[in-house]
N, C-alpha and C positions, 0 to 999 in steps of 0.2 A: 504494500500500500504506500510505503511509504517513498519507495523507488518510482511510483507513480507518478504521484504527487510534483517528486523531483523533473520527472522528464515531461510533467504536461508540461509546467510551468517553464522550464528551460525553450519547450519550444514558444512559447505564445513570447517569451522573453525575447527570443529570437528573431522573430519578424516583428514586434515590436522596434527592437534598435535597428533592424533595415529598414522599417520605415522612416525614423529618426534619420537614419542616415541619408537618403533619397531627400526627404525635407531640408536639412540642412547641412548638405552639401558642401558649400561652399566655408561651411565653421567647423565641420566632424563630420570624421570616418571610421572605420571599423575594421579588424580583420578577426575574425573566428579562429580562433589558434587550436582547440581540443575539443571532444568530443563529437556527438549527432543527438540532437541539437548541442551547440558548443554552451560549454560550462565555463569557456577561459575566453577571452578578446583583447587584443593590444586596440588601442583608443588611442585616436591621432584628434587633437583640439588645434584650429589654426584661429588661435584667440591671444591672447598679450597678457601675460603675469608681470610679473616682478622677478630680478635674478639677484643674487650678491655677487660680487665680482670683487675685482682687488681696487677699485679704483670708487666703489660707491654702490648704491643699488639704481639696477638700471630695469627697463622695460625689454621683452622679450617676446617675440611671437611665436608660437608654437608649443606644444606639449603631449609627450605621450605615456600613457599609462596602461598598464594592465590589472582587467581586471578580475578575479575568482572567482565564481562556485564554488562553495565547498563541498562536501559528499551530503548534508545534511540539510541544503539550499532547499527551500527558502525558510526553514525554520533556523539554520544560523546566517549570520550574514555574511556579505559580500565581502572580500578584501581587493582591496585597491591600494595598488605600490606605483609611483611615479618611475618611470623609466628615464626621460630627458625632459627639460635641465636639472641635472645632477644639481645643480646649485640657486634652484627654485627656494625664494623665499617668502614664507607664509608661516603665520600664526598656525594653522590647522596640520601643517605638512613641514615634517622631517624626514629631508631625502633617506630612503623612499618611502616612506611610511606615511600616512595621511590618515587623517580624524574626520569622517564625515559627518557624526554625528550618532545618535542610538541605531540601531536597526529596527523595523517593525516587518515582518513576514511579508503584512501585501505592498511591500514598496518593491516596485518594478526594476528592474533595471533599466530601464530609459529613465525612472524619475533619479536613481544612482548617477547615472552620465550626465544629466541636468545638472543635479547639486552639486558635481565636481569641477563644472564650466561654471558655475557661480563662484565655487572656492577659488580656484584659481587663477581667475579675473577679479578676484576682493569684492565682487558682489554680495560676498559671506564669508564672515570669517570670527573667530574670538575675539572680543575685546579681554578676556581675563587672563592674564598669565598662568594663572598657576594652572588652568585648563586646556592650554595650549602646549602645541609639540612644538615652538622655537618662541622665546621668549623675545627674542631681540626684535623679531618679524611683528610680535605681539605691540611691543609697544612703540615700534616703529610707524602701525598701523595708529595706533589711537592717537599718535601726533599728528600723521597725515589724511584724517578720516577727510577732508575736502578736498583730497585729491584722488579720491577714490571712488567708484573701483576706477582699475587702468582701461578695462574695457567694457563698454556697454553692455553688448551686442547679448543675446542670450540664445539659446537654441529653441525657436519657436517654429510652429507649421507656417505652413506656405501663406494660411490667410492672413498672417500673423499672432495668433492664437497663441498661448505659452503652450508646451509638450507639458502634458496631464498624465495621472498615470493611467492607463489604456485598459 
């Protein structure tokens, strides 16, 4: 039953984010790395964070992440590790590790790939240190909240609708 559960849900997850992906296009892409229906996807975002460098924190366009099933999907959650930029800075995300927040079972993974184009453009993110996986990024953020986020843009359907969970 329980193996069910896993592979309905893996597949409606599945053409869910290729619909996501056909929608927007031109912001996020996808490739299915394991299984039928796949339980794993590397996540390519052509959206603008923030990086540290040696020279300051600069703007950056681009990010790719991968993201899990676990064997226990969707009663455990998702995990999501950043691949590039290794030197991606955010309150939520310590390369490669990232904080998206609780999990609740019916949150889809298109609503996961949404909340992650939010984090990573500072659309969302901790204001609280001690909650946060990079503290310096934490309070870096709360002196710069009027210059944020770095990027608008958000992953929505063609009509312009926000991506809902489906």
């Amino acid at each position: 039953m329980k193996n069910r559960i896993r592979f309905t849900r893996l597949e409606r997850d599945y053409c869910d984010l290729r619909k996501l992906e056909t929608e927007c296009a031109t912001l996020f892409s996808i490739d299915a790395m394991r299984g039928n229906p796949p339980d794993t996807y590397v996540l390519y975002y052509n959206l603008t964070t923030l990086v540290k460098t040696s020279t300051g924190i600069e703007q950056h366009t681009g990010v790719r992440a991968v993201l899990y099933c676990p064997v226990d999907y969707p009663i455990d959650g998702v995990k999501v590790l950043i691949q590039s930029p290794e030197n991606i800075f955010h309150p939520n995300i310590r390369y490669p590790h990232v904080c998206l927040s609780r999990w609740v079972p019916s949150q889809s993974l298109c609503e996961v790939v949404r909340r992650l184009a939010m984090l990573v453009t500072y659309q969302s993110y901790t204001m609280v240190e001690q909650e946060s996986l990079d503290r310096e990024a934490c309070a870096f953020a709360r002196r710069r909240q009027d210059t944020l986020p770095v990027d608008h843009r958000q992953l929505v359907r063609n009509n312009g609708m926000r991506i809902e969970v489906w």
